[in-house]
DRENZA-317389 format. One record per residue: x, y, z of N, C-alpha, C, O in turn. Coordinates in nm, 2 decimals, m for minus. Each point is the difference from the previous one (the first is absolute). Layout:
# residues N
KOLGU     n.x     n.y     n.z    ca.x    ca.y    ca.z     c.x     c.y     c.z     o.x     o.y     o.z
KOLGU       X       Y       Z       X       Y       Z       X       Y       Z       X       Y       Z
...
# end
This chain:
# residues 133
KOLGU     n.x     n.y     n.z    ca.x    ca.y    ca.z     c.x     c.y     c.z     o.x     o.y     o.z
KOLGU   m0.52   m2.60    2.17    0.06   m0.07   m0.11    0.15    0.03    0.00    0.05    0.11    0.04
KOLGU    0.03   m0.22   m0.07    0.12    0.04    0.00    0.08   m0.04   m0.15   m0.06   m0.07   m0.07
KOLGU    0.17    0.13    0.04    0.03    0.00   m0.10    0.19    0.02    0.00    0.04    0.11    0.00
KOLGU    0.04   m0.20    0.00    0.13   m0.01    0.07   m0.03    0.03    0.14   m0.07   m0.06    0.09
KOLGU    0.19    0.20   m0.10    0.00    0.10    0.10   m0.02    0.01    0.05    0.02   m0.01    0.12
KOLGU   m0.12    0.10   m0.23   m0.10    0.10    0.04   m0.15   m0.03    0.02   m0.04   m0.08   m0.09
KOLGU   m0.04    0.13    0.17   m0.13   m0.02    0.06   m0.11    0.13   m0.07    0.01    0.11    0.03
KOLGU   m0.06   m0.14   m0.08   m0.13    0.06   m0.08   m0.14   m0.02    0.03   m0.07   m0.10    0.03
KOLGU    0.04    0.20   m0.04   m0.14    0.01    0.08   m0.10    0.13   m0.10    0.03    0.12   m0.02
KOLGU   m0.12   m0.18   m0.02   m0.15    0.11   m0.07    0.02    0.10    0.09    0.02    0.00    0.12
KOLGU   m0.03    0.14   m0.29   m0.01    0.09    0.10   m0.06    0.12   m0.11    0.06    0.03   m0.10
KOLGU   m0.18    0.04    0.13   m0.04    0.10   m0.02    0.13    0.11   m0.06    0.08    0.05    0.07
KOLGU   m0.10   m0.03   m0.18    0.09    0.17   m0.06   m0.09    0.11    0.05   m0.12    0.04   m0.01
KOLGU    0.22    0.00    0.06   m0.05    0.15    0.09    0.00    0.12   m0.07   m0.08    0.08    0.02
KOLGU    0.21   m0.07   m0.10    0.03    0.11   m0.09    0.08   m0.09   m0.15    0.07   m0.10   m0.01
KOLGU   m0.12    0.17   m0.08    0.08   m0.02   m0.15    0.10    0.08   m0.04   m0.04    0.08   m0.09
KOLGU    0.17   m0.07    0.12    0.06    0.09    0.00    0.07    0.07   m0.16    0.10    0.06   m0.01
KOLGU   m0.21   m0.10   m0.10    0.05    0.03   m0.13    0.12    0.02   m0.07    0.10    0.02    0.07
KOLGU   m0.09   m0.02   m0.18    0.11    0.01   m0.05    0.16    0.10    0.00    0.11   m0.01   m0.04
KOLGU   m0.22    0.09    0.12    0.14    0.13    0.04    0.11   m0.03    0.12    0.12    0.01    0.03
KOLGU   m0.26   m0.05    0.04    0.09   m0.04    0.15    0.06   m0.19   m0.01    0.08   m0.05    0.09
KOLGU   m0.12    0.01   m0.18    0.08   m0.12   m0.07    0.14    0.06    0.00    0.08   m0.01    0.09
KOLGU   m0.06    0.08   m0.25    0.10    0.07    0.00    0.11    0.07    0.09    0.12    0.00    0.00
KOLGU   m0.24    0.07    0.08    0.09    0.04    0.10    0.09   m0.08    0.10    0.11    0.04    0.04
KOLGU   m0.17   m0.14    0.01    0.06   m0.08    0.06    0.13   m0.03   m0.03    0.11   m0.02    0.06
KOLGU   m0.14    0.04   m0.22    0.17   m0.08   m0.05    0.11    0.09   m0.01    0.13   m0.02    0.00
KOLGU   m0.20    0.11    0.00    0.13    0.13   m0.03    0.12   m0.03    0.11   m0.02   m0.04    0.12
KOLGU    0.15    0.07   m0.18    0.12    0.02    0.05    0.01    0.13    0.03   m0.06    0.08   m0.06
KOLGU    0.15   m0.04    0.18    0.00    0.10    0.09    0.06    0.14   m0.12    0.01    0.11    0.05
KOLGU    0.03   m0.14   m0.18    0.03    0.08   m0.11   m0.07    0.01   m0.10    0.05    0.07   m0.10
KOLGU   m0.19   m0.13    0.10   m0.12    0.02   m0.09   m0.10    0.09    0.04   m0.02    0.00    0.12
KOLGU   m0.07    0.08   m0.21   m0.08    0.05    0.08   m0.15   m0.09   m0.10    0.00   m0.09   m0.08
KOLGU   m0.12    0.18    0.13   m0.16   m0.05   m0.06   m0.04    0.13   m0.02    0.03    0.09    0.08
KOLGU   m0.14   m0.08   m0.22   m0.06    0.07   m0.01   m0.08   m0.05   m0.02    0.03   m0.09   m0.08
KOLGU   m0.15    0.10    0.12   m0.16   m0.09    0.00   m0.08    0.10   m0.07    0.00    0.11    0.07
KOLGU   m0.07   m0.11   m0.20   m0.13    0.04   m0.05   m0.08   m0.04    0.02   m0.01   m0.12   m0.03
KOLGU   m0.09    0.21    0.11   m0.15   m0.04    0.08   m0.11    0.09   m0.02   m0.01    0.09    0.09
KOLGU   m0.13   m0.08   m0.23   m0.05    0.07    0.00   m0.11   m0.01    0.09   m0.07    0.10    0.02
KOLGU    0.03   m0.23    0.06   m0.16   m0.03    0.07    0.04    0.04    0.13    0.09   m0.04    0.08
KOLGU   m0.20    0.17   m0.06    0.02    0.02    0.13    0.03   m0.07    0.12    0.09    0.03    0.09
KOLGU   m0.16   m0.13   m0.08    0.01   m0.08    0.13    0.15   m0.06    0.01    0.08    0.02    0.09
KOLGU   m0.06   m0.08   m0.20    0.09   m0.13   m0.01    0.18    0.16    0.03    0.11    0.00    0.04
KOLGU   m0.19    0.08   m0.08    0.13    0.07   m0.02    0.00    0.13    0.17    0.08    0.10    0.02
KOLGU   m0.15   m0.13    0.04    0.00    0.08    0.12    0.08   m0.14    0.06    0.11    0.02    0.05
KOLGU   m0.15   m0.15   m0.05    0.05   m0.14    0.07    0.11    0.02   m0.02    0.08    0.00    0.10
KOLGU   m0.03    0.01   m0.22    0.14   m0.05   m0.06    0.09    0.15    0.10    0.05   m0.03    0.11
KOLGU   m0.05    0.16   m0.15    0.01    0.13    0.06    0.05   m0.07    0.16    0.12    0.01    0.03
KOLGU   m0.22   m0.07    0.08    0.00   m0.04    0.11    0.11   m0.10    0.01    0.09    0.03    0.08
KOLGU   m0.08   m0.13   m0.14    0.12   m0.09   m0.01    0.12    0.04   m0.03    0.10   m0.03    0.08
KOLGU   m0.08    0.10   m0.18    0.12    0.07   m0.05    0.05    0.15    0.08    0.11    0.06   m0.02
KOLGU   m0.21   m0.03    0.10    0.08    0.15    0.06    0.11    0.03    0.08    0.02    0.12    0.03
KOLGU    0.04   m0.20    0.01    0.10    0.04    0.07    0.10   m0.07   m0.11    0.11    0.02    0.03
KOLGU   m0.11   m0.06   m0.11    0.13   m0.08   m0.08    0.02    0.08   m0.10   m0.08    0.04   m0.09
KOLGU    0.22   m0.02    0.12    0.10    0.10   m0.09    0.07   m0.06   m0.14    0.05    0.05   m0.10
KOLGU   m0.09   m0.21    0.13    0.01   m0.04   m0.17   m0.15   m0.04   m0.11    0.00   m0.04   m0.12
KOLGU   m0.10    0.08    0.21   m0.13    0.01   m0.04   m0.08    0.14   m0.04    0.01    0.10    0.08
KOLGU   m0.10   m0.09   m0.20   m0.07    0.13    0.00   m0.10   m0.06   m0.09    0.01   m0.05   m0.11
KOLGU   m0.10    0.07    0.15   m0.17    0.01   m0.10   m0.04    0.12   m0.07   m0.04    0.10    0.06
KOLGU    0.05   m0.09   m0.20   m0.05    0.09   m0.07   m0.14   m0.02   m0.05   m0.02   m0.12   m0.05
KOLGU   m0.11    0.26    0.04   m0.08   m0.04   m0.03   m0.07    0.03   m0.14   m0.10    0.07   m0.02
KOLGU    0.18   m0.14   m0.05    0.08   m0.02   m0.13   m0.12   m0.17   m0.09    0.00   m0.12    0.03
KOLGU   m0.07    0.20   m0.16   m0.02   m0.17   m0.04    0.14   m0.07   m0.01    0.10    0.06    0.03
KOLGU   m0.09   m0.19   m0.08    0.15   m0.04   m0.03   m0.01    0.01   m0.16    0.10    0.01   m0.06
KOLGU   m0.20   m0.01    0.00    0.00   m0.01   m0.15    0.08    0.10   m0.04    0.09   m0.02   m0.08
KOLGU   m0.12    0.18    0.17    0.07    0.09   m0.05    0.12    0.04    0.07    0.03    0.12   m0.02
KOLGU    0.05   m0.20    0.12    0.11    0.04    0.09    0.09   m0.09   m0.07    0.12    0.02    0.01
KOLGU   m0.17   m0.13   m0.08    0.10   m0.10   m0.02    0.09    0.05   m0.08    0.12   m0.03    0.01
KOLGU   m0.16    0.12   m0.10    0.10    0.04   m0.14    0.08    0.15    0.06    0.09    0.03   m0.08
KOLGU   m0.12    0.04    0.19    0.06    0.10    0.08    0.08   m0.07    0.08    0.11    0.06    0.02
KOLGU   m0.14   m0.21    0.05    0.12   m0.01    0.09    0.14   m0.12   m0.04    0.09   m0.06    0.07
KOLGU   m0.12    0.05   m0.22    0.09   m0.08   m0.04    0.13    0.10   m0.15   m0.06    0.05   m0.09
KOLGU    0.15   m0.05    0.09    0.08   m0.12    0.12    0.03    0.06    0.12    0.02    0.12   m0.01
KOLGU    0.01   m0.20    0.14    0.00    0.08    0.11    0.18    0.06    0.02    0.09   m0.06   m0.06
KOLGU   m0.08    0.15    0.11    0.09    0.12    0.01    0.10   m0.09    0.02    0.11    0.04   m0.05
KOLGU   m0.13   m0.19    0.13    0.18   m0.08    0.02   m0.01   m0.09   m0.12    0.09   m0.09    0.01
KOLGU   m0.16    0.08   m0.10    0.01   m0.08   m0.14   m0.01   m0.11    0.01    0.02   m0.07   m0.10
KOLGU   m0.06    0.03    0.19   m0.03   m0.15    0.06   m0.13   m0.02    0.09   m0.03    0.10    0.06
KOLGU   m0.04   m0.20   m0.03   m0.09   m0.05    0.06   m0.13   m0.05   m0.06   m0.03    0.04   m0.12
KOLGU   m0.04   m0.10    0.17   m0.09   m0.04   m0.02   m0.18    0.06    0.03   m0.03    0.06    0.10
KOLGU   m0.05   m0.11   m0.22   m0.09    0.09    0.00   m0.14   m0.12    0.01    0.00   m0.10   m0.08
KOLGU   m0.07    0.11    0.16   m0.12   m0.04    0.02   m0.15    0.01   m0.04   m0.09    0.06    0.06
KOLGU    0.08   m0.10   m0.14   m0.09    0.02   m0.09   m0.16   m0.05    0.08   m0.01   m0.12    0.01
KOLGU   m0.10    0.20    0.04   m0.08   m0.11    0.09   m0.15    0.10   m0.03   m0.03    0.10    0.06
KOLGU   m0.03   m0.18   m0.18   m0.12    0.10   m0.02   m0.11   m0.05    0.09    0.01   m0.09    0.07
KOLGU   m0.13    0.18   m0.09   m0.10   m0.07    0.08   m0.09   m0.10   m0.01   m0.05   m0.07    0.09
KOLGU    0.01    0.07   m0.27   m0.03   m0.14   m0.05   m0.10    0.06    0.00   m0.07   m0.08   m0.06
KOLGU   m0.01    0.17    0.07   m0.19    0.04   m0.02   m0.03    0.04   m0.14   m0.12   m0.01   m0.03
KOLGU    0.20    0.06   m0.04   m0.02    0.04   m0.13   m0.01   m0.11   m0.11    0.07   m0.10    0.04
KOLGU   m0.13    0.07   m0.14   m0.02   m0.13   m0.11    0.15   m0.01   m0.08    0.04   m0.09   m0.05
KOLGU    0.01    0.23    0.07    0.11    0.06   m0.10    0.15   m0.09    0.07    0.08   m0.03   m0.08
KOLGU   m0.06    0.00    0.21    0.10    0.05    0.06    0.08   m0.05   m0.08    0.07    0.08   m0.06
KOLGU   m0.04   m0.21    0.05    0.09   m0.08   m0.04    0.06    0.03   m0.13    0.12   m0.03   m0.03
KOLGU   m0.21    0.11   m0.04    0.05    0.07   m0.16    0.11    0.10    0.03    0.10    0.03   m0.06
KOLGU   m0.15   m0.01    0.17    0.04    0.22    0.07    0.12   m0.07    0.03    0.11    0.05   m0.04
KOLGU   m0.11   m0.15    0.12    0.14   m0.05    0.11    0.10    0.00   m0.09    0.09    0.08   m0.01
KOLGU   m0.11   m0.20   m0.10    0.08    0.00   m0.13    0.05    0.14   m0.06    0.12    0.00   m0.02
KOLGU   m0.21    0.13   m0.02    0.04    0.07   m0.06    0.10    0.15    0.09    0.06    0.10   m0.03
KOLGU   m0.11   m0.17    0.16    0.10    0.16    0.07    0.11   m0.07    0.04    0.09    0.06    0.05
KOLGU   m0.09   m0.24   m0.06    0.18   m0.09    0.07    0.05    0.05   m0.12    0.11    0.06    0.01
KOLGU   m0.18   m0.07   m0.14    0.08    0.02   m0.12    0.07    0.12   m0.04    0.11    0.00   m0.06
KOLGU   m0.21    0.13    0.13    0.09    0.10   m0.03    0.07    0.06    0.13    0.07    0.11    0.00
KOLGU   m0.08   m0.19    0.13    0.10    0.05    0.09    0.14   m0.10   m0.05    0.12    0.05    0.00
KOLGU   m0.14   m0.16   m0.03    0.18   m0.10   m0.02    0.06    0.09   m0.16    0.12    0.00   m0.02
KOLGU   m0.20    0.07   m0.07    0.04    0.03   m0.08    0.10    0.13    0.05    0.11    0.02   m0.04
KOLGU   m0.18    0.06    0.14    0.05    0.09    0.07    0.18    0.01    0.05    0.10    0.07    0.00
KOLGU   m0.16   m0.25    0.06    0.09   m0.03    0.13    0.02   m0.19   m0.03   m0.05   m0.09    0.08
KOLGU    0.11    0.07   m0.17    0.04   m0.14   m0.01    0.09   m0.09    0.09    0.01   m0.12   m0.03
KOLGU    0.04    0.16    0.13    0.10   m0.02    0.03   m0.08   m0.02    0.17    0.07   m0.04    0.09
KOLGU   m0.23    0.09   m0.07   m0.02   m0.05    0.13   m0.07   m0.10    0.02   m0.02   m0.07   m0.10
KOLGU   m0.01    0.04    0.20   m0.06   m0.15    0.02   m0.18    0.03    0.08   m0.05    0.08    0.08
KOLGU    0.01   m0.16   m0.15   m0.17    0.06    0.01   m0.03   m0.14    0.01    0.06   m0.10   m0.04
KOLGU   m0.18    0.12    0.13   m0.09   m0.11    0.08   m0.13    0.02   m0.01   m0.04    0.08    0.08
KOLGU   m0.08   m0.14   m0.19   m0.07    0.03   m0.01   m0.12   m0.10    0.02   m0.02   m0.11   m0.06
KOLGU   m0.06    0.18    0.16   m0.13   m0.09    0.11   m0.07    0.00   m0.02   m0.07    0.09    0.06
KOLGU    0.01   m0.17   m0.13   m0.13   m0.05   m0.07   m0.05   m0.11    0.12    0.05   m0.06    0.10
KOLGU   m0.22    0.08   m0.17   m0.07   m0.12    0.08   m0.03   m0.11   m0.13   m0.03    0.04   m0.12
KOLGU    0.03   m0.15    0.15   m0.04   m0.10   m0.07   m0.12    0.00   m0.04   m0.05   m0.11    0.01
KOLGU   m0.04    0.21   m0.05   m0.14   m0.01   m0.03    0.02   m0.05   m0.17   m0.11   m0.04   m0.06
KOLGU    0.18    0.03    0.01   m0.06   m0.04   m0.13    0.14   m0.06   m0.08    0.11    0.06    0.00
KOLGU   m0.16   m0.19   m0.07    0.14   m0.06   m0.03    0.02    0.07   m0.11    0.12    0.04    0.00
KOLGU   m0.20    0.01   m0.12    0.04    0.05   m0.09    0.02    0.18    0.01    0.06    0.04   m0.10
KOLGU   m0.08    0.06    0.18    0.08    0.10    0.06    0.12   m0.03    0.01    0.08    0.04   m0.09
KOLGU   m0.02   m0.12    0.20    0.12   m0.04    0.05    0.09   m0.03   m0.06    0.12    0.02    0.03
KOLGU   m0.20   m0.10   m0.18    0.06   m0.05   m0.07    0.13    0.13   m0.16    0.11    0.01   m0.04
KOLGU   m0.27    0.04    0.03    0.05    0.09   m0.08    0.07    0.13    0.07    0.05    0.08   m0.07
KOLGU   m0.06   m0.07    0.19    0.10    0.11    0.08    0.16   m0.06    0.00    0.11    0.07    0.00
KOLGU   m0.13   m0.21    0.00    0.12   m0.04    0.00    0.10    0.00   m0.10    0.12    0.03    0.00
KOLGU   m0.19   m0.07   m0.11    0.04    0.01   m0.09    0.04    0.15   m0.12    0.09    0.00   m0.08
KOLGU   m0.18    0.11    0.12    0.05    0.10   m0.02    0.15    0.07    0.07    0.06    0.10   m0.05
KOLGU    0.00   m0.18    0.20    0.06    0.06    0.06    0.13   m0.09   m0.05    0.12    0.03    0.02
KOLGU   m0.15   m0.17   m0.10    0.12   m0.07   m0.05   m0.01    0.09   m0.10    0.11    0.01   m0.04
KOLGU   m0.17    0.03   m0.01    0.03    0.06   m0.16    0.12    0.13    0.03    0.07    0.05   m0.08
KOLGU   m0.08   m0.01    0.21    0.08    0.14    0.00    0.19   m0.07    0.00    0.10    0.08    0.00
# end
């Protein structure tokens, strides 16, 4: 199939490189990553990806309880990634109540928070508690 250009072709995902190593990609050569990873597996992978990079580190850290220890960050600036795992019935309450009290913390940073579209009325009321801040 072609498409301008460029030529596209089906193709099997081999690896999902989640939201850390999203992030990481984007980092500028004066940003660093701190990735909270409590599931063993996912956090030995992540560990493997990230070990040689000196602006990367995995702590094995819930984020529920790192988020309010690592904000605000030591240069007063940057952005925080908010990326729960979604298995709990609660999350979306929880997401709302720890964005709420990290920006109260730290108003002035910029937070990204990754939800899955499982439910319009979740989404809805997460959203709307975070316009309310």
């Amino acid at each position: 199939m072609r498409c301008g250009a460029f030529s596209w072709a089906p193709a099997t995902l081999a690896a999902y490189p989640g939201s850390p190593l999203i992030a990481r990609a984007l980092l500028r050569p004066q940003d660093r990553l701190t990735a909270c990873e409590v599931e063993p597996s996912a956090r030995k992978l992540l560990i493997e990806q990230l070990r040689r990079d000196a602006q990367a580190r995995v702590v094995d850290l819930n984020g529920w309880t790192a988020l309010p220890a690592f904000v605000p960050p030591n240069e007063r600036r940057g952005l925080v990634l908010i990326d729960p795992p979604f298995e709990a019935k609660d999350e979306f309450e929880r997401l709302a109540n720890v964005f709420a009290a990290a920006f109260v913390k730290w108003p002035t940073g910029t937070y990204v928070l990754w939800y899955p579209a499982k439910s319009r009325r979740a989404t809805d009321a997460l959203v709307q508690s975070v316009a309310r801040l």
